[in-house]
N, C-alpha and C positions, 0 to 999 in steps of 0.2 A: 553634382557632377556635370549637369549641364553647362555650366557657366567654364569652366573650364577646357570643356570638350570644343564650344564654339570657340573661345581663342586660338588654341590648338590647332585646329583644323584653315583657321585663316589667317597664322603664322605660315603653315609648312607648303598652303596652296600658293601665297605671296612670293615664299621665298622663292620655288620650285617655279613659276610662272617669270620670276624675274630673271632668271637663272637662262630659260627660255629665250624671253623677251631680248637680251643682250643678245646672243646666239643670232636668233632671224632679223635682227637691227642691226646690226655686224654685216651680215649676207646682203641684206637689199639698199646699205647706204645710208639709214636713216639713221643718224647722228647729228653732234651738232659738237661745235668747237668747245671746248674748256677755255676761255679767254684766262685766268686767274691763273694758269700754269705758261714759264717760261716760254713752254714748247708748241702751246696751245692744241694739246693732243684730242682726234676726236672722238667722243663717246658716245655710245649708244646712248638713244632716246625713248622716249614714250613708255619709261619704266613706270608710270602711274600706273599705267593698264593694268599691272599685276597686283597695287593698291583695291584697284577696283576688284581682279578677280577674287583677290584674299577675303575682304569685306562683302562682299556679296554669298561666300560661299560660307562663313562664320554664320553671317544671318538667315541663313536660308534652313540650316541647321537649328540656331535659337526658334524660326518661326515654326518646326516641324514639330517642335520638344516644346513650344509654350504658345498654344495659338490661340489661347483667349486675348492674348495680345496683340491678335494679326494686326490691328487698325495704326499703334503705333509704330511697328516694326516696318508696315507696308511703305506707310507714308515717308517714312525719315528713307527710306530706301529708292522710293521710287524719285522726289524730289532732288537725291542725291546722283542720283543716274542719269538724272536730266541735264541737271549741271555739267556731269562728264560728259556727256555727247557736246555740250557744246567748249567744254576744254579739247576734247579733240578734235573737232572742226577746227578751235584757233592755231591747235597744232600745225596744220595742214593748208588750213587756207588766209592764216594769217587775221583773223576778224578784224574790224574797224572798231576802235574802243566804245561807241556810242554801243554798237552790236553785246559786246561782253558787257559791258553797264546794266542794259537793262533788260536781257534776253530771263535770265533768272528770276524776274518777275512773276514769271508765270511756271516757271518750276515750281512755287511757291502753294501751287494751288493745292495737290496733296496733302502738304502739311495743313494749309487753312483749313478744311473741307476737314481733319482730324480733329483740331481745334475750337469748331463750332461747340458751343454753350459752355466754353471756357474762356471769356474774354477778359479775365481779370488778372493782373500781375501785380507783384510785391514789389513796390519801390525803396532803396534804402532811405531807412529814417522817415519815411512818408506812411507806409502801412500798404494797405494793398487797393488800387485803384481799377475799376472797372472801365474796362475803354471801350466797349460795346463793338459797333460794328467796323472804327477805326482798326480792333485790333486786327482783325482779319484781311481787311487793303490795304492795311498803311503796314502796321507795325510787319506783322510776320511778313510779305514780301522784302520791306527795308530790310528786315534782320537779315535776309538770307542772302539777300543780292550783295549785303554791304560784305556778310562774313565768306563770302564765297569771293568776290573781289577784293578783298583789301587783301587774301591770304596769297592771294595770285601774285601780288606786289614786293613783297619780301622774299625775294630767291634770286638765286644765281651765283651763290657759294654750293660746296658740295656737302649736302646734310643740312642745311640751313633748313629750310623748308619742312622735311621731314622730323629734323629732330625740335621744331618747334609744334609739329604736330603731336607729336609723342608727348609732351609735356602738358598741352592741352587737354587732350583725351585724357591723361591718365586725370587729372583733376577732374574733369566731368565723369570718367568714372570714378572717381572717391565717392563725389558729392552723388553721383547717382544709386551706388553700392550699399551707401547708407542710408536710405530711405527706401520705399515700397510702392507697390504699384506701377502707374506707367514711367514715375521718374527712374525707378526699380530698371525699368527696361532699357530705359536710355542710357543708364546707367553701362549695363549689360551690353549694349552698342556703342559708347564707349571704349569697354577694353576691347572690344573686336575690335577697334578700330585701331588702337595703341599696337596690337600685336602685329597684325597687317605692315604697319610702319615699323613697329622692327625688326620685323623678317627683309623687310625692305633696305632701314637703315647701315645692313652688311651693307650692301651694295652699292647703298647712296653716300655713305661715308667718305671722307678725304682720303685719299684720292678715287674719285668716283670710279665707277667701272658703270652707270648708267644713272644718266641723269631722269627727274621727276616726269619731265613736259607741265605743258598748260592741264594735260585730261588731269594729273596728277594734283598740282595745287586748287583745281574748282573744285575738284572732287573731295579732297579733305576737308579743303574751307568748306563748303556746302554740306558735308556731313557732319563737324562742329557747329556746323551753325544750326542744321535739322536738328540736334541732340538737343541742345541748349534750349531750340524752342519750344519743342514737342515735350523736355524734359520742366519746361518751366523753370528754368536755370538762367532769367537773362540777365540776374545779378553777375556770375561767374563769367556769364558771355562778353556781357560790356567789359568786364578788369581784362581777359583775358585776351581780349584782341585791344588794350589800350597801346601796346608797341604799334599797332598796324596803324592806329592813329595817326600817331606822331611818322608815321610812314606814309601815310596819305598826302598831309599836310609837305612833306618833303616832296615827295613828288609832283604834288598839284603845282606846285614854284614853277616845275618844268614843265605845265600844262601834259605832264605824266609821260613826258616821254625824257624821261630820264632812268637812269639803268640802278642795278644793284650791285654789277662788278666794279670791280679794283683795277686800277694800273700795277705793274708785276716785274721787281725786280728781278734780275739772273738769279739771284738767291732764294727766288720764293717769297719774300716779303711784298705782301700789296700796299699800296699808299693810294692817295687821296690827293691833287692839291690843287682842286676846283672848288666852286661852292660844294658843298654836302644835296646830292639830291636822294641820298636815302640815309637809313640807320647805319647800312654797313659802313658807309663812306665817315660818319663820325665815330665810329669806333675806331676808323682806319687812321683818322687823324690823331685820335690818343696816342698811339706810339708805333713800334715799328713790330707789324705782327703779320706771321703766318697764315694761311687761309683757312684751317682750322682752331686758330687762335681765336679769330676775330667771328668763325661759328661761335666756341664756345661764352667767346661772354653774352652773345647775345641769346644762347640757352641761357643761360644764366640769367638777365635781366626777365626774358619770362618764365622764368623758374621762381624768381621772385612776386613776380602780377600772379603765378598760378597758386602761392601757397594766400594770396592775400585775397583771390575771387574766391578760395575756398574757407576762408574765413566768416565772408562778407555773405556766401549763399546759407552755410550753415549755422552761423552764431547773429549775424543782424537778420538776415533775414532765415524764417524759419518754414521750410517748407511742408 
C-alpha cells in the first residue's frame, strides 16, 4: 500500500500546486510567450515548482514508511534539489552556459558520498568493471551534470519535456519495480516521479496553460539521472537519453545557442527551413505537422530507446 499511497499523494499535491502556480504567475506577470502558436499567447511560467512540490512530498512519505532506506532516498533527493535551485536561478537570472555546465558537479556530491564501496558497473557485453575511485569524480558527477543538462535542451514545444519524462521514469520504474533492495527504491522514486509529471502533463499539454521553466527540466533530468545512478541502472540511463545525444550534437553546430521552436503558419502548422539545430526542427522538416504532432513522434522515438534500455538493463545486463 505504500507504493501507491506515495504516488498518490504526489499526483494530487502536483496537480493542486500547479493549479496554484498559474493563478499567482498570472497576477505577478511571470510568463513567457508561446512562440509556436499564431498568436503567440502568454503563459504562465515556472510550473516546475509544482514538479518539485509533488516529488518532494511522494518522497517524504516513502521515507517516513521505509527509513532503512533513508541513505538512497536522501541522496537522490537532496542532489535533485540542488539542481532546482539552480533551474531557478537560470529562470530569473538568465545564467551563463559555462554556470549551468558545470554548477551540477557538485550536486553530485550526495549521490557519491551514497555510492562509496560500490564503484563497480555492468557494462553491455563487457561484464562488470570496477572503476575504483574514478567512479566517484569522474563518472557519477558526468552522469548527473550531463543528464540534468542535455534534458534542459530538448523543450519548447508544449508537453515535449514532460511527456518525455513520463516515458523515462516510467521505464526506470519497470526496471527498478522488478528487482529489490536500493534499486527496489529507485525503482519506487521513479513512479513518484512519473505521477508528479502527470498531474502536471494536464496542464503542460497542447495547448499549454503553464509552461515547465528551467527549475522544471534540471530538476527532472537530475532526478533521472539521481535514479539511474543511485539505482545502478546506467545501462537504461545511456539508451534513454540517446535522443538527447543526437540533441547535443545538433546543438553544439550552433555553439548551443540554437533554439527548439518552430516558425508557425496562420494554420498552426510549424516548419523548419534552416539548417536543423535540434530534433524538433527535423521532425519539422518530414512533413507538414501541428505542434503536438511533432510532440508526439518524438514520445514516440523515445518510447522506442525506453522499451530497448529496458531490455538491455534487464535481459543483457542483469542486475
Amino acid at each position: 500500500m505504500v507504493l501507491p499511497i506515495c504516488a498518490i499523494i504526489a499526483f494530487i499535491i502536483t496537480f493542486l500546486t500547479t493549479r496554484w502556480i498559474i493563478r499567482v504567475a498570472k497576477e505577478r506577470k511571470i510568463v513567457g510567450k508561446d512562440v509556436n502558436k499564431p498568436n503567440k499567447p502568454e503563459v504562465p511560467s515556472l510550473g516546475g515548482i509544482a514538479i518539485v512540490a509533488g516529488f518532494v512530498s511522494g518522497t517524504f512519505v516513502l521515507l517516513i514508511q521505509d527509513q532503512n532506506y533513508e541513505r538512497i532516498i536522501s541522496s537522490i533527493l537532496l542532489s535533485s534539489l540542488l539542481i532546482a535551485f539552480l533551474g531557478l536561478m537560470d529562470d530569473f537570472l538568465n545564467l551563463r552556459q559555462s554556470i549551468r555546465a558545470f554548477t551540477p558537479i557538485f550536486a553530485a556530491v550526495p549521490l557519491a558520498v551514497f555510492s562509496v564501496g560500490h564503484s563497480a558497473i555492468s557494462i553491455p557485453f563487457l561484464g562488470v568493471v570496477n572503476l575504483g575511485i574514478f567512479y566517484y569524480v569522474v563518472v557519477i558527477p558526468a552522469a548527473l551534470t550531463i543528464s540534468s543538462n542535455a534534458f534542459n535542451m530538448l523543450e519548447g514545444l508544449n508537453g515535449l519535456g514532460t511527456g518525455m519524462g513520463i516515458i523515462m521514469s516510467a521505464a526506470l520504474a519497470y526496471i527498478g519495480l522488478t528487482r529489490s533492495g536500493n534499486i527496489f527504491v529507485a525503482g519506487e522514486m521513479a513512479l513518484i516521479l512519473l505521477a508528479s509529471l502527470l498531474a502536471f502533463l494536464y496542464y503542460n499539454k497542447y495547448p499549454a496553460k503553464v509552461f515547465i521553466g528551467n527549475i522544471g527540466t534540471y530538476f527532472v533530468g537530475s532526478v533521472i539521472g539521481s535514479i539511474g545512478i543511485a539505482g545502478y541502472m546506467y545501462t537504461a540511463l545511456a539508451v534513454l537519453y540517446l535522443p538527447y545525444v543526437a540533441e547535443f550534437i545538433l546543438k553544439a553546430r550552433t555553439r548551443f545557442k540554437g533554439v527548439s521552436f518552430g516558425k508557425v503558419d496562420e494554420d498552426g502548422t510549424l516548419y523548419w527551413n534552416d539548417k536543423p539545430n535540434s530534433l524538433t526542427h527535423i521532425v519539422m522538416k518530414m512533413g507538414r505537422f501541428k505542434e503536438y504532432q511533432v510532440v508526439t513522434i518524438l514520445w514516440i522515438i523515445e518510447g522506442i530507446f525506453a522499451i530497448l534500455a529496458i531490455y538491455l538493463q534487464t535481459t543483457v545486463i542483469v542486475i
